[in-house]
TIVO-2410 file (N, C-alpha, C; in nm, 3 decimals):
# residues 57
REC num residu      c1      c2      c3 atome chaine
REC   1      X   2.873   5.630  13.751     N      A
REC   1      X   2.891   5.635  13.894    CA      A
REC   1      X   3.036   5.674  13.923     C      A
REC   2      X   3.058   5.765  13.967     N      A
REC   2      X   3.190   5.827  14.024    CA      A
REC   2      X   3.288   5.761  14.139     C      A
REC   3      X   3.405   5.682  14.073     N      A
REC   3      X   3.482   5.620  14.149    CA      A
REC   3      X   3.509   5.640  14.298     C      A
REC   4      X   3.549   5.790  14.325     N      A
REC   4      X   3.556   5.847  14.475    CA      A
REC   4      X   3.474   5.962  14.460     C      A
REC   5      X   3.447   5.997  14.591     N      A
REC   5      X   3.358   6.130  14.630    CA      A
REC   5      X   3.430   6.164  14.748     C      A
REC   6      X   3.504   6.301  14.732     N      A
REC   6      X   3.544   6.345  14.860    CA      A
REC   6      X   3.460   6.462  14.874     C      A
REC   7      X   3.440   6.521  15.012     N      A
REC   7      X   3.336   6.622  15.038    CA      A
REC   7      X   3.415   6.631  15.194     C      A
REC   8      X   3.354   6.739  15.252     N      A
REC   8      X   3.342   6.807  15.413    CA      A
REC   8      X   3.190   6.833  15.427     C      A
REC   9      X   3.202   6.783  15.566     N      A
REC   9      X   3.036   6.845  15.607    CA      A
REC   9      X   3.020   6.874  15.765     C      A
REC  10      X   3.019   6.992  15.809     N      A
REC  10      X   2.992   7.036  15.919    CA      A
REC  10      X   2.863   6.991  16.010     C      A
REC  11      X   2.859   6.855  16.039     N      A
REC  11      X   2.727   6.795  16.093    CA      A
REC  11      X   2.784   6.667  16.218     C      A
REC  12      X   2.697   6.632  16.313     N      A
REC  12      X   2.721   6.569  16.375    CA      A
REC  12      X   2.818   6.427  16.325     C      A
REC  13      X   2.925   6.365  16.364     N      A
REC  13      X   2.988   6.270  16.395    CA      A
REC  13      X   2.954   6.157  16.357     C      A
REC  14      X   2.821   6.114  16.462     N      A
REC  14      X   2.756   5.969  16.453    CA      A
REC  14      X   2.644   5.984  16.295     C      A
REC  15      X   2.601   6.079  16.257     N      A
REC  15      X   2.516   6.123  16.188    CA      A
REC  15      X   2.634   6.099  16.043     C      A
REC  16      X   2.742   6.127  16.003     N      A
REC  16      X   2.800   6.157  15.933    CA      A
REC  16      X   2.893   5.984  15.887     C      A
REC  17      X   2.925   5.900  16.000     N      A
REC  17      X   2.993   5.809  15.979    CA      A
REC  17      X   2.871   5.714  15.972     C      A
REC  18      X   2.768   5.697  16.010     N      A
REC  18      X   2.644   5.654  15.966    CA      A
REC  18      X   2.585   5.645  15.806     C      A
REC  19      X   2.611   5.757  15.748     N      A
REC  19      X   2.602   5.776  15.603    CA      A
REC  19      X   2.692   5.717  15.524     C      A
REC  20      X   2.803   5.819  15.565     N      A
REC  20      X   2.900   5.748  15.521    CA      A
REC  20      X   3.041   5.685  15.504     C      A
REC  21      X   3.046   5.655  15.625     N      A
REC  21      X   3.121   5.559  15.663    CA      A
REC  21      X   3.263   5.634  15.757     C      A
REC  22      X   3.396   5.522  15.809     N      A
REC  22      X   3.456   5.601  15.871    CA      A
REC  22      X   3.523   5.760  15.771     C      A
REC  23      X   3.571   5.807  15.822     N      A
REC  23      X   3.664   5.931  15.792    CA      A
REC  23      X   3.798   5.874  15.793     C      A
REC  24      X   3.821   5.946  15.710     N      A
REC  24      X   4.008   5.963  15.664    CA      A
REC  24      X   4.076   6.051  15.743     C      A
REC  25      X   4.248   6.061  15.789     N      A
REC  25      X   4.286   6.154  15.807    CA      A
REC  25      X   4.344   6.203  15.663     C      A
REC  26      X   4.400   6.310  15.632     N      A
REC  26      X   4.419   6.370  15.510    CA      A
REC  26      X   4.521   6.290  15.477     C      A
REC  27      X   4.634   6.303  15.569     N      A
REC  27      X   4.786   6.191  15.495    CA      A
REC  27      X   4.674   6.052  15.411     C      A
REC  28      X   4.593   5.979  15.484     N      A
REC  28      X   4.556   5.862  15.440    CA      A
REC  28      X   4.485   5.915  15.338     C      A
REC  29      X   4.449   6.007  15.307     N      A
REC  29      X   4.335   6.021  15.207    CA      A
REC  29      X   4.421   6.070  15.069     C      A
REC  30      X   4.516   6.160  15.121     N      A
REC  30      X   4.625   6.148  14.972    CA      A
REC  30      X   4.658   6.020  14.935     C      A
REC  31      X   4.731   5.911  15.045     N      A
REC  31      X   4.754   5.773  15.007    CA      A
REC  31      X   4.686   5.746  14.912     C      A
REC  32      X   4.564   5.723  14.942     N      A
REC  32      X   4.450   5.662  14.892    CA      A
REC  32      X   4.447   5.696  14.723     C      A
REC  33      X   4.427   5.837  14.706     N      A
REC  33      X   4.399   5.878  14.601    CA      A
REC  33      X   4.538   5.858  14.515     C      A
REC  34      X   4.633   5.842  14.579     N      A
REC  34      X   4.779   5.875  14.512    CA      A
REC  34      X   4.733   5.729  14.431     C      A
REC  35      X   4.755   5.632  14.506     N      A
REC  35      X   4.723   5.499  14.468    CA      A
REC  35      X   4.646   5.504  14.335     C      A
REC  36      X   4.507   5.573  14.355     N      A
REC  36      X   4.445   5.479  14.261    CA      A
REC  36      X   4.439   5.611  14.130     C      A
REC  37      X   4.526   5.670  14.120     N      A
REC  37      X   4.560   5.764  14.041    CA      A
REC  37      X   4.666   5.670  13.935     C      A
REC  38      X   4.769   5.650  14.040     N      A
REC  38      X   4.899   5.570  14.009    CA      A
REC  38      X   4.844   5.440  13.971     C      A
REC  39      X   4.759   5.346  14.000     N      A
REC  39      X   4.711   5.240  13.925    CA      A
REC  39      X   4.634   5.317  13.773     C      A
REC  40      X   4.536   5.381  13.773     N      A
REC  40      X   4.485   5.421  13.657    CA      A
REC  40      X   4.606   5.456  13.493     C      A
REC  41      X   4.686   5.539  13.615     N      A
REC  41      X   4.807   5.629  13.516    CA      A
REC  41      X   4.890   5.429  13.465     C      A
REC  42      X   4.902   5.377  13.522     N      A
REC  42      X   4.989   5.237  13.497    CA      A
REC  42      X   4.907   5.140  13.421     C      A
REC  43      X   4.757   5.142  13.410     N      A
REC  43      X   4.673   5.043  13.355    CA      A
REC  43      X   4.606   5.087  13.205     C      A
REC  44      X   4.584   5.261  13.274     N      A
REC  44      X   4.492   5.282  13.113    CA      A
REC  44      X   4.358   5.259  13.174     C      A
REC  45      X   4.307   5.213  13.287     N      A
REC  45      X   4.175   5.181  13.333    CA      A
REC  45      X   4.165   5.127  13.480     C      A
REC  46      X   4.087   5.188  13.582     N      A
REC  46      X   4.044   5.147  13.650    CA      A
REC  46      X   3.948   5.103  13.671     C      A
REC  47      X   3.995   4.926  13.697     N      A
REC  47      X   3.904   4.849  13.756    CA      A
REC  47      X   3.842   4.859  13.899     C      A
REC  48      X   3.752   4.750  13.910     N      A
REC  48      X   3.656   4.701  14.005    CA      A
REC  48      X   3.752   4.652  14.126     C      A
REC  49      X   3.862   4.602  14.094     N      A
REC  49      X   3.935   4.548  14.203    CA      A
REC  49      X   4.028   4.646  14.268     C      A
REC  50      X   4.081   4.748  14.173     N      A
REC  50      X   4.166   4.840  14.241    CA      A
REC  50      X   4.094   4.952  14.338     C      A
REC  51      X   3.959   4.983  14.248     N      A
REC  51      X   3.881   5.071  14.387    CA      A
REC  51      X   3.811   4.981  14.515     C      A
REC  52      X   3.837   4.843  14.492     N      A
REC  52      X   3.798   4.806  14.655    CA      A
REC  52      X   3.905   4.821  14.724     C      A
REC  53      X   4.031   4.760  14.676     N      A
REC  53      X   4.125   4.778  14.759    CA      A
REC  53      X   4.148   4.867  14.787     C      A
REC  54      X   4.150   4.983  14.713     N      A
REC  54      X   4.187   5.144  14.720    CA      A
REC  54      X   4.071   5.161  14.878     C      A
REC  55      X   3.933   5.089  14.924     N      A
REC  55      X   3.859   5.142  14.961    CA      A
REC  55      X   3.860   5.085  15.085     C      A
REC  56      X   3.915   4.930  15.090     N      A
REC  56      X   3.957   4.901  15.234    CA      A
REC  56      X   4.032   4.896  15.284     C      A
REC  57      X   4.158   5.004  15.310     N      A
REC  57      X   4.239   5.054  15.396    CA      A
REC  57      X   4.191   5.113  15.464     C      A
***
C-alpha cells in the first residue's frame, strides 16, 4: 500500500473532497512531503506514526 498518492483531477469540488478528502495548497503539500522524506532519510524507515502525523496537518 503506497504511503502518499498525489494526483489532479478535473471534476467537481464536493465530488472530489468527498473521495478524498480536503486538498492541499502546493506550499503545504511540499511541507508535507519534505517532512516525511526527511523523517524516512533520518530513520531508515517509515513508520505508522510518522505518516499520520505527516497526514493530519
Amino acid at each position: 500500500m503506497p504511503t502518499r498518492t498525489v494526483a489532479t483531477y478535473a471534476l467537481e469540488a464536493d465530488k472530489l473532497t468527498d473521495t478524498f478528502g480536503s486538498s492541499l495548497a502546493f506550499p503545504a503539500l511540499l511541507d508535507q512531503v519534505d517532512a516525511l522524506v526527511g523523517a524516512w532519510l533520518a530513520d531508515g524507515d517509515l513508520g505508522q506514526s510518522e505518516t499520520a502525523q505527516a497526514g493530519a496537518r
